[in-house]
PDB file of N, CA, C, O and CB in Angstrom:
ATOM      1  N   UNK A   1      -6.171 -15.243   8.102  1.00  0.00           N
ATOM      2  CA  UNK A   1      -6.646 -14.546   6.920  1.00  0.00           C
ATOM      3  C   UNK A   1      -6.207 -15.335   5.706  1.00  0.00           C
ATOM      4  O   UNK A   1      -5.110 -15.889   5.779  1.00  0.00           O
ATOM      5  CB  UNK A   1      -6.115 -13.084   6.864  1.00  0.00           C
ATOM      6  N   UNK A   2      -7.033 -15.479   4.422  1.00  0.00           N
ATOM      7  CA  UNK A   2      -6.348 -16.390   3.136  1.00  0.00           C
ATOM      8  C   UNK A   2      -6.041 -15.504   2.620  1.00  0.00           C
ATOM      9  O   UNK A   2      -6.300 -14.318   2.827  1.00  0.00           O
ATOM     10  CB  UNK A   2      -7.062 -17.362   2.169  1.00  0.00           C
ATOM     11  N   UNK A   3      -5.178 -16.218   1.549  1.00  0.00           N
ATOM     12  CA  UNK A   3      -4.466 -15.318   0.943  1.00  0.00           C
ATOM     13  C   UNK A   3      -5.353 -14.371   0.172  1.00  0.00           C
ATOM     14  O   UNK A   3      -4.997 -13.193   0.211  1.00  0.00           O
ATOM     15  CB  UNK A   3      -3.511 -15.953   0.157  1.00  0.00           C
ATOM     16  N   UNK A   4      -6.569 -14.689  -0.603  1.00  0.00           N
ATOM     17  CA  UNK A   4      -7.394 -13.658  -1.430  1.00  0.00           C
ATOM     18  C   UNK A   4      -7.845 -12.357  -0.814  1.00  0.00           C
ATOM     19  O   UNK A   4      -8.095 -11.383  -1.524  1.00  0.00           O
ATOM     20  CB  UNK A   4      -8.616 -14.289  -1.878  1.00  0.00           C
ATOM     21  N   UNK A   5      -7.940 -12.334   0.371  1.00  0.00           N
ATOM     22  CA  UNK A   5      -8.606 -11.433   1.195  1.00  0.00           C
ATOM     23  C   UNK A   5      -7.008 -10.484   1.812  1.00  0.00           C
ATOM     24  O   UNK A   5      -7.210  -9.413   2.385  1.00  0.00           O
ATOM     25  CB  UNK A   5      -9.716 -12.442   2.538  1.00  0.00           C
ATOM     26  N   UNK A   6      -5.611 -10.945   1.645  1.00  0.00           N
ATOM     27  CA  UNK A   6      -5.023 -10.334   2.542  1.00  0.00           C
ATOM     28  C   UNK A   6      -4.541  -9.674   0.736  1.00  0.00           C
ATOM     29  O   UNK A   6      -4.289  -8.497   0.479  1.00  0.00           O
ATOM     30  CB  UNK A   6      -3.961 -11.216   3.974  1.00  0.00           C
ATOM     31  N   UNK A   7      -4.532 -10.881  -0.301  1.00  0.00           N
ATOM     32  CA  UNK A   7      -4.074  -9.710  -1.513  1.00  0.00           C
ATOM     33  C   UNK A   7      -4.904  -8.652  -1.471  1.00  0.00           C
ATOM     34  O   UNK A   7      -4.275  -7.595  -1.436  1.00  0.00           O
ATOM     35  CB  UNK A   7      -4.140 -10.192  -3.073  1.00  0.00           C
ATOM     36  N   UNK A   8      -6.575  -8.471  -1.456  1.00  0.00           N
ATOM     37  CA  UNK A   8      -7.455  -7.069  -1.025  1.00  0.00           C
ATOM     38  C   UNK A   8      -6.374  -6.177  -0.741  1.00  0.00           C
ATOM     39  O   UNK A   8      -5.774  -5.307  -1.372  1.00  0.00           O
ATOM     40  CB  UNK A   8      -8.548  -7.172   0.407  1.00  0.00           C
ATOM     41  N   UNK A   9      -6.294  -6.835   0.801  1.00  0.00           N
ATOM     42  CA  UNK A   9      -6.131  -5.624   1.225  1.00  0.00           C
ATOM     43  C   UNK A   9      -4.538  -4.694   0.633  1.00  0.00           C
ATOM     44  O   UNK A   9      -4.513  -3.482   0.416  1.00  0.00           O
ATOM     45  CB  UNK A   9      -6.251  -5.889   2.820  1.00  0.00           C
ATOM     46  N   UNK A  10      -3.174  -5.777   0.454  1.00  0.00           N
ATOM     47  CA  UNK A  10      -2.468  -5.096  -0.232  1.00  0.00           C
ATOM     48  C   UNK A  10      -2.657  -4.252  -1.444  1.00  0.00           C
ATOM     49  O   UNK A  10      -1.951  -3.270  -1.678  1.00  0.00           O
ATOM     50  CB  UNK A  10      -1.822  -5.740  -0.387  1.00  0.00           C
ATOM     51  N   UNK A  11      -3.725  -4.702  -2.284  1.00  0.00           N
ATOM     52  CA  UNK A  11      -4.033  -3.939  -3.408  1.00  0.00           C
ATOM     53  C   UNK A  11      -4.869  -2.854  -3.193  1.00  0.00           C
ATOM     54  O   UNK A  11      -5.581  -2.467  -4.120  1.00  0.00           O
ATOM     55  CB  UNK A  11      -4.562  -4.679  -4.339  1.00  0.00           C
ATOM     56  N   UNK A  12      -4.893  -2.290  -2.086  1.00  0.00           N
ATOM     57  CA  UNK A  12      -5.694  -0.764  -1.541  1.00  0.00           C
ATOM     58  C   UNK A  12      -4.989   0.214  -1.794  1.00  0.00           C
ATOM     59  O   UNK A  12      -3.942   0.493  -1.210  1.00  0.00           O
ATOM     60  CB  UNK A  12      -5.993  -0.532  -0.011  1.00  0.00           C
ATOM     61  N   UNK A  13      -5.575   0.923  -2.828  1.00  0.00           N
ATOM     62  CA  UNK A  13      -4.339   1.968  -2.816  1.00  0.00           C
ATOM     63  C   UNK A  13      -4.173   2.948  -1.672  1.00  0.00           C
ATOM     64  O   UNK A  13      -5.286   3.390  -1.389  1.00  0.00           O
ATOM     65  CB  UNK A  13      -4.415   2.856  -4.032  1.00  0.00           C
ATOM     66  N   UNK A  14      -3.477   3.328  -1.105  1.00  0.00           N
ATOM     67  CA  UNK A  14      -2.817   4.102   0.081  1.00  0.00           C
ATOM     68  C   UNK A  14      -2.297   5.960  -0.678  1.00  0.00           C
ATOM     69  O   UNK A  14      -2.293   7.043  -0.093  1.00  0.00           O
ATOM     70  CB  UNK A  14      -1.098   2.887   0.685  1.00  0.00           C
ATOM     71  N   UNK A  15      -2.050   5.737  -1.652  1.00  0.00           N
ATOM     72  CA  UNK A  15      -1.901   7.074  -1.863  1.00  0.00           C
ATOM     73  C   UNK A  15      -2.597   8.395  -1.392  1.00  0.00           C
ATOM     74  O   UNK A  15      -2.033   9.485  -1.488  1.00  0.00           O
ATOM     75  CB  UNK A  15      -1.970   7.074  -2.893  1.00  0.00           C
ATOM     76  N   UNK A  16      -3.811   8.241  -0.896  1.00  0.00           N
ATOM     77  CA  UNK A  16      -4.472   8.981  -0.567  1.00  0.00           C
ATOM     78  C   UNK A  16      -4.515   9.061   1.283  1.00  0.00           C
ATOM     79  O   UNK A  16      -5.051  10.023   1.833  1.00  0.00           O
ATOM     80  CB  UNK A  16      -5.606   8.652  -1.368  1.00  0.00           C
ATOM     81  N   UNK A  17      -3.962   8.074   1.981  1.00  0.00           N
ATOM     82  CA  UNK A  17      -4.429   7.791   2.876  1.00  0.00           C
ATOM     83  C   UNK A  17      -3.717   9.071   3.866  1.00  0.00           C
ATOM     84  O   UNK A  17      -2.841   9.900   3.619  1.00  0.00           O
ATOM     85  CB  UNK A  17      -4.247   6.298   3.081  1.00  0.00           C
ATOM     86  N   UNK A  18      -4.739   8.723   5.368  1.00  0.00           N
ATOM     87  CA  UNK A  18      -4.157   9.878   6.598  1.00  0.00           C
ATOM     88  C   UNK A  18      -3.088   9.213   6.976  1.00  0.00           C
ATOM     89  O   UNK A  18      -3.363   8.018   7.089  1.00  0.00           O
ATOM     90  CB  UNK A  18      -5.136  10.257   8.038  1.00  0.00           C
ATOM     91  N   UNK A  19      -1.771   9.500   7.272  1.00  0.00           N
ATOM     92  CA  UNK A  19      -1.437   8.627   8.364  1.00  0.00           C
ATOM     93  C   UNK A  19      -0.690   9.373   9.625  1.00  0.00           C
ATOM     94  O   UNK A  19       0.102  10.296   9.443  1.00  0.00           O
ATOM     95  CB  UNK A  19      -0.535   7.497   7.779  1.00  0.00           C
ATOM     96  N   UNK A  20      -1.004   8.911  10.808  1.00  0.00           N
ATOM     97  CA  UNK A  20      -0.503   9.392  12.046  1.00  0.00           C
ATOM     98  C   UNK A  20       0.174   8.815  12.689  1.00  0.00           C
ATOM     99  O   UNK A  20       0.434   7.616  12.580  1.00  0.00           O
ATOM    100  CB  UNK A  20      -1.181   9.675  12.760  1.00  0.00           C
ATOM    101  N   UNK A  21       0.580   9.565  13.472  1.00  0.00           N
ATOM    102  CA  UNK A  21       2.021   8.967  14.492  1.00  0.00           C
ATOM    103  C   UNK A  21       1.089   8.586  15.424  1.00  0.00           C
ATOM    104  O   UNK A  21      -0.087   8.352  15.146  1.00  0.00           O
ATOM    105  CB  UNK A  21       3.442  10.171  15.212  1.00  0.00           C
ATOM    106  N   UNK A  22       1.680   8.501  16.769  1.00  0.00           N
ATOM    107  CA  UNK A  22       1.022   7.887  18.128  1.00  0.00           C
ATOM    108  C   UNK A  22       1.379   9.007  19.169  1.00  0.00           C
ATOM    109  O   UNK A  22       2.460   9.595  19.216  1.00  0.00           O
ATOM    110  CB  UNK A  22       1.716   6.251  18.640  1.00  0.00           C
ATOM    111  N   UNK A  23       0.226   9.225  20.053  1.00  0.00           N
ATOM    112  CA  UNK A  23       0.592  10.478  20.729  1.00  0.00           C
ATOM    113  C   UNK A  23       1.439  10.768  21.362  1.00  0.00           C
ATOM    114  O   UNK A  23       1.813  11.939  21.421  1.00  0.00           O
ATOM    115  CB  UNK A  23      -0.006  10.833  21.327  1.00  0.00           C
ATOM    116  N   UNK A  24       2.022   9.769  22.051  1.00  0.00           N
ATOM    117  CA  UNK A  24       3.817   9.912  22.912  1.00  0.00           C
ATOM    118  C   UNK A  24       4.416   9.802  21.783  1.00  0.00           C
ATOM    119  O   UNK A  24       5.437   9.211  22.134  1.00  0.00           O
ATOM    120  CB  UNK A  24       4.551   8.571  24.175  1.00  0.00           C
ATOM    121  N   UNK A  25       4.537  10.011  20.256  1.00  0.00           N
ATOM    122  CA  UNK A  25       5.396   9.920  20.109  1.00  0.00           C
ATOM    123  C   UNK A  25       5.901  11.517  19.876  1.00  0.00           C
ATOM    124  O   UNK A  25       5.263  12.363  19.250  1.00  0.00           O
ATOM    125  CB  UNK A  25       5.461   8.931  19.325  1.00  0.00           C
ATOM    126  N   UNK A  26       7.523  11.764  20.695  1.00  0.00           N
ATOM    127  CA  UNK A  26       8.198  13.011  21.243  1.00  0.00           C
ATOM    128  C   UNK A  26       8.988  13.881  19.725  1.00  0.00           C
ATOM    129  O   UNK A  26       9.640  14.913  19.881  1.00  0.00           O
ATOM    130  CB  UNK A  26       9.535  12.400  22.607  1.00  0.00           C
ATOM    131  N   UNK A  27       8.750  13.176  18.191  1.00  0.00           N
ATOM    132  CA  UNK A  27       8.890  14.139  17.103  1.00  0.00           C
ATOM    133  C   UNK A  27      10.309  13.707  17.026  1.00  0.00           C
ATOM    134  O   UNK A  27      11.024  14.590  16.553  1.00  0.00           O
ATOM    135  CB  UNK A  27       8.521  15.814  17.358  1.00  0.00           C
ATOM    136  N   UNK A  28      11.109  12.305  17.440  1.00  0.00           N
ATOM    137  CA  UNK A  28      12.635  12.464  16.816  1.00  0.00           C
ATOM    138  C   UNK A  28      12.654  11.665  15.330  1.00  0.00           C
ATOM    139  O   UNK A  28      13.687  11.249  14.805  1.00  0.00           O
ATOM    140  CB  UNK A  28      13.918  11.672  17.977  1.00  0.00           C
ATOM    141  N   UNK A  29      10.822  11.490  14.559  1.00  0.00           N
ATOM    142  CA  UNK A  29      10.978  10.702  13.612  1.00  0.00           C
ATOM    143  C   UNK A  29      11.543   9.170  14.019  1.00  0.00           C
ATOM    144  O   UNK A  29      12.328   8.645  13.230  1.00  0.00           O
ATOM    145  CB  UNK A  29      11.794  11.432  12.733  1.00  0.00           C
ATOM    146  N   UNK A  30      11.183   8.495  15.152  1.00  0.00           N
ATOM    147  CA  UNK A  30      11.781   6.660  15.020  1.00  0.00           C
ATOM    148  C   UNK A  30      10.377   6.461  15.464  1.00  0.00           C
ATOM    149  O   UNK A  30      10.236   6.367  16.683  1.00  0.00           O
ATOM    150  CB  UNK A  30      13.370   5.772  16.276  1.00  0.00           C
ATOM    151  N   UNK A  31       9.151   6.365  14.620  1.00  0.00           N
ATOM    152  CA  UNK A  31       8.156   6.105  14.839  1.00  0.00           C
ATOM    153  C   UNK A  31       7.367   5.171  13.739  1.00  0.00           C
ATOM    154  O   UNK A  31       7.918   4.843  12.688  1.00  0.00           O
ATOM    155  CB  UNK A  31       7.732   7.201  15.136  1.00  0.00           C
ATOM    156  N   UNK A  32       6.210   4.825  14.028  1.00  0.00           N
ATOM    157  CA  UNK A  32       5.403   4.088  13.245  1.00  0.00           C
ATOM    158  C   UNK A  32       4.616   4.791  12.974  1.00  0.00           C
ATOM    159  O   UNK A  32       4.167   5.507  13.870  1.00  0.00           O
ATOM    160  CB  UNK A  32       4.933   3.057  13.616  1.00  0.00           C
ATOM    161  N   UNK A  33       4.032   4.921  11.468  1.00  0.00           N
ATOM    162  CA  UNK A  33       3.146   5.623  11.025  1.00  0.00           C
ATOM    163  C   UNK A  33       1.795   4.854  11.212  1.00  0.00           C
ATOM    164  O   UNK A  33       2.164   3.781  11.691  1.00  0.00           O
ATOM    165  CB  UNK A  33       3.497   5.993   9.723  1.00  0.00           C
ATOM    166  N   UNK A  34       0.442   4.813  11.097  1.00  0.00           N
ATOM    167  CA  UNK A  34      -0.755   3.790  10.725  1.00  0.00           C
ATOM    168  C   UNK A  34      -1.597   4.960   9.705  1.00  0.00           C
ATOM    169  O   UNK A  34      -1.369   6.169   9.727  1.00  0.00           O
ATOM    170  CB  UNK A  34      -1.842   3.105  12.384  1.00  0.00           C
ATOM    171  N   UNK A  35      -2.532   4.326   8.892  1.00  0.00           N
ATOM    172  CA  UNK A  35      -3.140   4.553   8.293  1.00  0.00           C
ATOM    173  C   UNK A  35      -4.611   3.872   8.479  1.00  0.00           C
ATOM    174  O   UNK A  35      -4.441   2.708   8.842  1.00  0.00           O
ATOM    175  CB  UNK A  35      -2.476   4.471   7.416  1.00  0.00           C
ATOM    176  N   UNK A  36      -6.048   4.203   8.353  1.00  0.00           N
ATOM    177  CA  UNK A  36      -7.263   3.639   8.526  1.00  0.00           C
ATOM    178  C   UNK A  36      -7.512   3.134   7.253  1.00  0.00           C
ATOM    179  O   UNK A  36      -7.666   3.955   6.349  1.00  0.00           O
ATOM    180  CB  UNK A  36      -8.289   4.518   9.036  1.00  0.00           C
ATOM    181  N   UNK A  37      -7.606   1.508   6.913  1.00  0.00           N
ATOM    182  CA  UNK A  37      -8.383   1.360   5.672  1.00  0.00           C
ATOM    183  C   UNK A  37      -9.695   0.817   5.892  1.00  0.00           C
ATOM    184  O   UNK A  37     -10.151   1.122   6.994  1.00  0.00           O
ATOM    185  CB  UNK A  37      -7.703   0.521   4.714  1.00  0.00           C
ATOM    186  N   UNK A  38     -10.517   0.028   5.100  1.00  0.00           N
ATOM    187  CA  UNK A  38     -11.996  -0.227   5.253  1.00  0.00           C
ATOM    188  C   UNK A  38     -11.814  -1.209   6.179  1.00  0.00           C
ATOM    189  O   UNK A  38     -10.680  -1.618   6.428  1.00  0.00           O
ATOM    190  CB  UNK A  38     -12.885  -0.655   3.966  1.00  0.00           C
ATOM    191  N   UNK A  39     -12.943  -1.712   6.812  1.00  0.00           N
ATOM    192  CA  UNK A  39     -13.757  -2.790   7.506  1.00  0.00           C
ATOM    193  C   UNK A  39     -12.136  -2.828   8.919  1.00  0.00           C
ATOM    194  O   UNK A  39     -11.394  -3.736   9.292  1.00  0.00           O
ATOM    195  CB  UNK A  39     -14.224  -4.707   6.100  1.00  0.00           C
ATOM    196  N   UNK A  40     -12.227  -1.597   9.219  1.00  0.00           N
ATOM    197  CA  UNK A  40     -10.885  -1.751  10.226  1.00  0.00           C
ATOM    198  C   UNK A  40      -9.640  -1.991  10.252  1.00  0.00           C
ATOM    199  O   UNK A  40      -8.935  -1.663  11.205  1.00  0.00           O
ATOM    200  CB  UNK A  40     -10.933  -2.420  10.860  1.00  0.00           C
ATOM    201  N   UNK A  41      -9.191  -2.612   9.179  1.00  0.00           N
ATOM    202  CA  UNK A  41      -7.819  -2.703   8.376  1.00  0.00           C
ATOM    203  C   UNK A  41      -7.263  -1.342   8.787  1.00  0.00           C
ATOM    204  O   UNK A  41      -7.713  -0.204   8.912  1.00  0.00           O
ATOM    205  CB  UNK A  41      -7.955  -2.902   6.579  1.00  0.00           C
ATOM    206  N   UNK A  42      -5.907  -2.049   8.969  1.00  0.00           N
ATOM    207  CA  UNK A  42      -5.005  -0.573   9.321  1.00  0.00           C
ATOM    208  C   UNK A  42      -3.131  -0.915   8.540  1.00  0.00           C
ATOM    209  O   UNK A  42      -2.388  -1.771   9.021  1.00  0.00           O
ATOM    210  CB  UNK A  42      -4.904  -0.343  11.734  1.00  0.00           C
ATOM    211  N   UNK A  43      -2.816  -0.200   7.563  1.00  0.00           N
ATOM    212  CA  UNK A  43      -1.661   0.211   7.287  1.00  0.00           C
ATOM    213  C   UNK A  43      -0.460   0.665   8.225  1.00  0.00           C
ATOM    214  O   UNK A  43      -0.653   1.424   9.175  1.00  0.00           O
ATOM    215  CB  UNK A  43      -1.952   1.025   6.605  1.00  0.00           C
ATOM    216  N   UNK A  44       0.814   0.145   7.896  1.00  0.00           N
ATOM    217  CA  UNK A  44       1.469   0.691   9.338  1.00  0.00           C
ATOM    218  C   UNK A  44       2.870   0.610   8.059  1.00  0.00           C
ATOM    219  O   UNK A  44       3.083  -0.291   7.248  1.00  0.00           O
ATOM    220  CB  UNK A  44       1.422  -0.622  11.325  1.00  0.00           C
ATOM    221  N   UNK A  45       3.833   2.221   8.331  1.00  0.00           N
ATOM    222  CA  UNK A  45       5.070   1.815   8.161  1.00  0.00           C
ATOM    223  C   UNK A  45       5.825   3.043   8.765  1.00  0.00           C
ATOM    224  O   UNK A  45       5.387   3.885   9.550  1.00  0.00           O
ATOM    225  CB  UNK A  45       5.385   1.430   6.675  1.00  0.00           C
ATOM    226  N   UNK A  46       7.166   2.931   8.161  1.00  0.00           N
ATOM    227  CA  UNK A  46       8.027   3.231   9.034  1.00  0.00           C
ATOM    228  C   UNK A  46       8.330   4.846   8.573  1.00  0.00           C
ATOM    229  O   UNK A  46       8.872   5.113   7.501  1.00  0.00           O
ATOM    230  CB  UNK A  46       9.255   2.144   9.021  1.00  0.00           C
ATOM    231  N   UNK A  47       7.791   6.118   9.781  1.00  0.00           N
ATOM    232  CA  UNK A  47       8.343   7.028   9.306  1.00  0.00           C
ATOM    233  C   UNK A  47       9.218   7.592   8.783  1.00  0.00           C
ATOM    234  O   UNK A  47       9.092   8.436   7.896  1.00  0.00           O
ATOM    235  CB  UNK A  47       8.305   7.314   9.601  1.00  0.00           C
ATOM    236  N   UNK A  48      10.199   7.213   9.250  1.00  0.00           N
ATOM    237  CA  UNK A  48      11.928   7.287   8.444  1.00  0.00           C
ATOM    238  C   UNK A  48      11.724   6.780   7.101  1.00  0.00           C
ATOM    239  O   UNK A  48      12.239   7.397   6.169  1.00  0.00           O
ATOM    240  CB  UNK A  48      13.316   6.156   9.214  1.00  0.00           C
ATOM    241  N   UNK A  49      11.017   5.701   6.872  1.00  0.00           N
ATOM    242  CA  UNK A  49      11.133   5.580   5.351  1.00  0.00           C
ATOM    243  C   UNK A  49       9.873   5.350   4.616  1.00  0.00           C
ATOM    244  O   UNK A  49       9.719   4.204   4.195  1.00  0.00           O
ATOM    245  CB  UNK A  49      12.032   4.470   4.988  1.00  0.00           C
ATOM    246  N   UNK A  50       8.971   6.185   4.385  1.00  0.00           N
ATOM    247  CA  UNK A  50       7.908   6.349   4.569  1.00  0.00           C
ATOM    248  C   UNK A  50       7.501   6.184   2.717  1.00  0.00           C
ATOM    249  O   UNK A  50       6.349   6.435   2.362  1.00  0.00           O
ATOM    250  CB  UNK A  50       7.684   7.722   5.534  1.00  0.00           C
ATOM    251  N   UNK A  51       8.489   5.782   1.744  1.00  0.00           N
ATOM    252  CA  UNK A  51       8.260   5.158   0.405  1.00  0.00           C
ATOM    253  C   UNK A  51       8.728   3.627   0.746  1.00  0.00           C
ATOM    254  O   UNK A  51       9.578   3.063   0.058  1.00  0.00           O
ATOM    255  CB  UNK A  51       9.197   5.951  -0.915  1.00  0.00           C
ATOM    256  N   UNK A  52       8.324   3.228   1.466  1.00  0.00           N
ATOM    257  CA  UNK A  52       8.748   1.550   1.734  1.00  0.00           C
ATOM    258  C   UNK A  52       7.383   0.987   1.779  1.00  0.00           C
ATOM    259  O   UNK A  52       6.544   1.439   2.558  1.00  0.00           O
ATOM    260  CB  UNK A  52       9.683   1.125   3.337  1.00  0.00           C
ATOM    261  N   UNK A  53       7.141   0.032   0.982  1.00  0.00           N
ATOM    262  CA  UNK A  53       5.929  -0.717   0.896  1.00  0.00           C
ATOM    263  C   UNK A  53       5.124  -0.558   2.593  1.00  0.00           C
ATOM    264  O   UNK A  53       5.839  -1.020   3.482  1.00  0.00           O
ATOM    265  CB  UNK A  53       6.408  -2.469   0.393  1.00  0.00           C
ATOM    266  N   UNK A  54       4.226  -0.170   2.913  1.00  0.00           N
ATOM    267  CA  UNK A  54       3.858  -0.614   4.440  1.00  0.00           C
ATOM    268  C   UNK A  54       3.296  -1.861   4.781  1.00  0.00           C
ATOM    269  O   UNK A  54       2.727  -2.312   3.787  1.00  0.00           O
ATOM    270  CB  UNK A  54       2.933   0.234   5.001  1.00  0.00           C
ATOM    271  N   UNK A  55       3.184  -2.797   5.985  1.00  0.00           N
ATOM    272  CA  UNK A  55       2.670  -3.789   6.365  1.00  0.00           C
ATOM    273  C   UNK A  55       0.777  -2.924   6.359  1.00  0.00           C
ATOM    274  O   UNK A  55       0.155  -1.862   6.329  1.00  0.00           O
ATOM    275  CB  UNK A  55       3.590  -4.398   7.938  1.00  0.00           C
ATOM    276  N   UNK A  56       0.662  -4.647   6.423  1.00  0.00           N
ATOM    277  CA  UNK A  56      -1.436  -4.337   6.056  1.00  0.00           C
ATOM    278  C   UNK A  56      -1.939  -5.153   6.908  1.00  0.00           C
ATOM    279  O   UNK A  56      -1.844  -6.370   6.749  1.00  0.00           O
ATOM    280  CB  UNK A  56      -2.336  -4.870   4.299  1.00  0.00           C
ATOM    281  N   UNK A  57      -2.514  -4.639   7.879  1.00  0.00           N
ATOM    282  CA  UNK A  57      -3.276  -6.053   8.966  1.00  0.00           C
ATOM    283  C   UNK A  57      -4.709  -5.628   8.961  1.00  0.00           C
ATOM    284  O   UNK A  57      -5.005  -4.438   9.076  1.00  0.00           O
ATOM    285  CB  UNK A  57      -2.670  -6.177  10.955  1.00  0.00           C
ATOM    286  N   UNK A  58      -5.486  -6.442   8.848  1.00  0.00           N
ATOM    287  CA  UNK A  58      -6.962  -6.982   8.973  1.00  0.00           C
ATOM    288  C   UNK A  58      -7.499  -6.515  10.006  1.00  0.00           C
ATOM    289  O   UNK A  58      -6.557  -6.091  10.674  1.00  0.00           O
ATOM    290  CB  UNK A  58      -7.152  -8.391   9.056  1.00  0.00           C
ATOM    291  N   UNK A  59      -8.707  -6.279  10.703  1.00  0.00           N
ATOM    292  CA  UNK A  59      -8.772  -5.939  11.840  1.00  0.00           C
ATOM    293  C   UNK A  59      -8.623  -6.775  12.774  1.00  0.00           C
ATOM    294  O   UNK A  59      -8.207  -6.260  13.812  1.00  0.00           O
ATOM    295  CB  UNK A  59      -9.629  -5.428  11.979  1.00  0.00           C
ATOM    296  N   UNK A  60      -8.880  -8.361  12.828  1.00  0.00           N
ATOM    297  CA  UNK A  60      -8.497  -9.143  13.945  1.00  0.00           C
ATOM    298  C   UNK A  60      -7.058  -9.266  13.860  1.00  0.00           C
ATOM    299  O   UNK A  60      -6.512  -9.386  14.957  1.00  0.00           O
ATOM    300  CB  UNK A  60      -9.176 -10.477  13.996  1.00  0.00           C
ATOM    301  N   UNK A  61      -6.165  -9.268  12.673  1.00  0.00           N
ATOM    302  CA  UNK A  61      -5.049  -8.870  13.149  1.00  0.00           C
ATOM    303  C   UNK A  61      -4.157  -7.810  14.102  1.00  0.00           C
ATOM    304  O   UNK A  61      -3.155  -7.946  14.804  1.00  0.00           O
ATOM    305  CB  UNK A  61      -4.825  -8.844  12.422  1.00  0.00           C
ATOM    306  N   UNK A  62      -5.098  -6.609  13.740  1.00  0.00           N
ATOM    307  CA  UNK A  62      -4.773  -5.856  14.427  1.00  0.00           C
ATOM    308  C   UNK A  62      -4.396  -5.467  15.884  1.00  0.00           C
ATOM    309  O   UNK A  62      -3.413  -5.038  16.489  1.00  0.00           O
ATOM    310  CB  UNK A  62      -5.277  -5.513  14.122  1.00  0.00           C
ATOM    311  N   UNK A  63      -5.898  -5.897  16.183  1.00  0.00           N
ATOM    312  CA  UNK A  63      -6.117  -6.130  17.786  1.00  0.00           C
ATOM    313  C   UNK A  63      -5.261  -7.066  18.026  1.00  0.00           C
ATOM    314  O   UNK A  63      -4.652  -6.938  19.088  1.00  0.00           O
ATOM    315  CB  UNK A  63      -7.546  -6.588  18.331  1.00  0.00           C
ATOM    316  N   UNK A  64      -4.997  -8.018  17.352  1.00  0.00           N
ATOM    317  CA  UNK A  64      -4.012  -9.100  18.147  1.00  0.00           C
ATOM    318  C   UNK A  64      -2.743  -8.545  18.209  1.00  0.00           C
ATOM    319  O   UNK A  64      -2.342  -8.233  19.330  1.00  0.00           O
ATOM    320  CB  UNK A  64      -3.841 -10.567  17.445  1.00  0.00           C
ATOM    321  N   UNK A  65      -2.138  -8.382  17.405  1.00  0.00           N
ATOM    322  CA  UNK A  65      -0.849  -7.347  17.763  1.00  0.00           C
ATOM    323  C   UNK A  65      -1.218  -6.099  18.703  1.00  0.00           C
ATOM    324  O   UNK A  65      -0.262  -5.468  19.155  1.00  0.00           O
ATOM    325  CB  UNK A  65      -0.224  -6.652  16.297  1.00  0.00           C
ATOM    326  N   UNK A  66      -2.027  -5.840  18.913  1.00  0.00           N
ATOM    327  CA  UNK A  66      -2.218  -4.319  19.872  1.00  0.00           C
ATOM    328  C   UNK A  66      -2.354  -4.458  21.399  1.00  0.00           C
ATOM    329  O   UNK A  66      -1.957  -3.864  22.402  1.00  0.00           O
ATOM    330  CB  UNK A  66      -3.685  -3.476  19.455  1.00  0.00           C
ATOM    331  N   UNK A  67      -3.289  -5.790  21.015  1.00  0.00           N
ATOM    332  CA  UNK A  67      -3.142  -6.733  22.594  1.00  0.00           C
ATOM    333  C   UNK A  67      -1.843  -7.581  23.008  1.00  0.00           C
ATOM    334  O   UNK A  67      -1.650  -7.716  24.216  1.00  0.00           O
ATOM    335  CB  UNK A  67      -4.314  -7.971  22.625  1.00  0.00           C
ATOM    336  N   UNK A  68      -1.325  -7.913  22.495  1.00  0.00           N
ATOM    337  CA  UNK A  68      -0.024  -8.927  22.649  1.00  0.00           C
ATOM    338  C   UNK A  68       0.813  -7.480  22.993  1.00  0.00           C
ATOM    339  O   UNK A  68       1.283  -7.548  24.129  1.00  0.00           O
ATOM    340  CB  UNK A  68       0.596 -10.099  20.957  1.00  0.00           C
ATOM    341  N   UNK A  69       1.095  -6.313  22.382  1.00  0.00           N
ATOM    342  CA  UNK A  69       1.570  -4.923  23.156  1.00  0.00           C
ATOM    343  C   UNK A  69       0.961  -4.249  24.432  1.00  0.00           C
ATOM    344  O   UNK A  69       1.854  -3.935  25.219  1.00  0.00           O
ATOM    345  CB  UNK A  69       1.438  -3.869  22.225  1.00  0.00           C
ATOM    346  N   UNK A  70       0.034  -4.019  24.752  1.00  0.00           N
ATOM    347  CA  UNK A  70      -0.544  -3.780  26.192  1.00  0.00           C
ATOM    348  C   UNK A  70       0.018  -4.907  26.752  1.00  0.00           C
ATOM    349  O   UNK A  70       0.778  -4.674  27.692  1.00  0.00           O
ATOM    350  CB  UNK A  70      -2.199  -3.694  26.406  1.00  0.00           C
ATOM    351  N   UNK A  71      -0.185  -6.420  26.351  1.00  0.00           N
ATOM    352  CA  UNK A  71      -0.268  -7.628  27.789  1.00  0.00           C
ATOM    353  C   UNK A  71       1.337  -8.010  27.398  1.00  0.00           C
ATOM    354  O   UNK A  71       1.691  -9.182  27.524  1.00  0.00           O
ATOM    355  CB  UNK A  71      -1.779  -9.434  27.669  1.00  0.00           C
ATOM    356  N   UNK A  72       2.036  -7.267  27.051  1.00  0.00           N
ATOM    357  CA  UNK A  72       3.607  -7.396  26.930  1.00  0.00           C
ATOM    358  C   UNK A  72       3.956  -8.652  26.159  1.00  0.00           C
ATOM    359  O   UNK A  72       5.122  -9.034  26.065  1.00  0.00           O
ATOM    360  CB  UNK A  72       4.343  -7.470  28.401  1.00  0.00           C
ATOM    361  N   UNK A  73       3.276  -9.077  25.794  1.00  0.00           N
ATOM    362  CA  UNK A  73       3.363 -10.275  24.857  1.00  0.00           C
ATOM    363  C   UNK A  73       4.559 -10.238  23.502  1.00  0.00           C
ATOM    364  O   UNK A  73       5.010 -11.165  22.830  1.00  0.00           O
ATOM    365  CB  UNK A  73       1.800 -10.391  24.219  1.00  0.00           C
ATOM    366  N   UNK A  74       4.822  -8.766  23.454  1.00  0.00           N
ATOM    367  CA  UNK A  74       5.387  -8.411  22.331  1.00  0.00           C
ATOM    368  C   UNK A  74       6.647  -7.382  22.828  1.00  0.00           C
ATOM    369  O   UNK A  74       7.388  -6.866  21.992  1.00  0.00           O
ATOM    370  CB  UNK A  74       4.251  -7.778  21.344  1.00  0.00           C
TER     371      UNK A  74
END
């Protein structure tokens, strides 16, 4: 991703956004939040501290981190 396209996406404002946990996760709060932004972009931060800037991945980023987690890569 260049940099013009990944500033986009940091400059999305999020204030408004959904964000959800993951369905195993069992409610002790040590979870990752995500958020849906446009063209598949997804927001991710940390429930416990949930005024902390969040990470912003692209959608081929995404999948690549999501796959590198299923194929244990990660």
């Amino acid at each position: 991703m260049n940099d013009v396209r990944k500033a986009e996406l940091y400059a999305f404002d999020l204030s408004a956004a959904a964000w959800r946990k993951a369905s195993a996760s069992a409610g002790e709060n040590n979870c990752v939040e995500i958020a849906d932004l446009p063209n598949g972009a997804v927001a991710v931060r940390d429930s416990k501290n949930p005024g902390r800037e969040p990470l912003r991945f692209d959608a081929l980023e995404w999948a690549a981190f999501r796959e590198g987690i299923i194929t244990g890569e990660l």
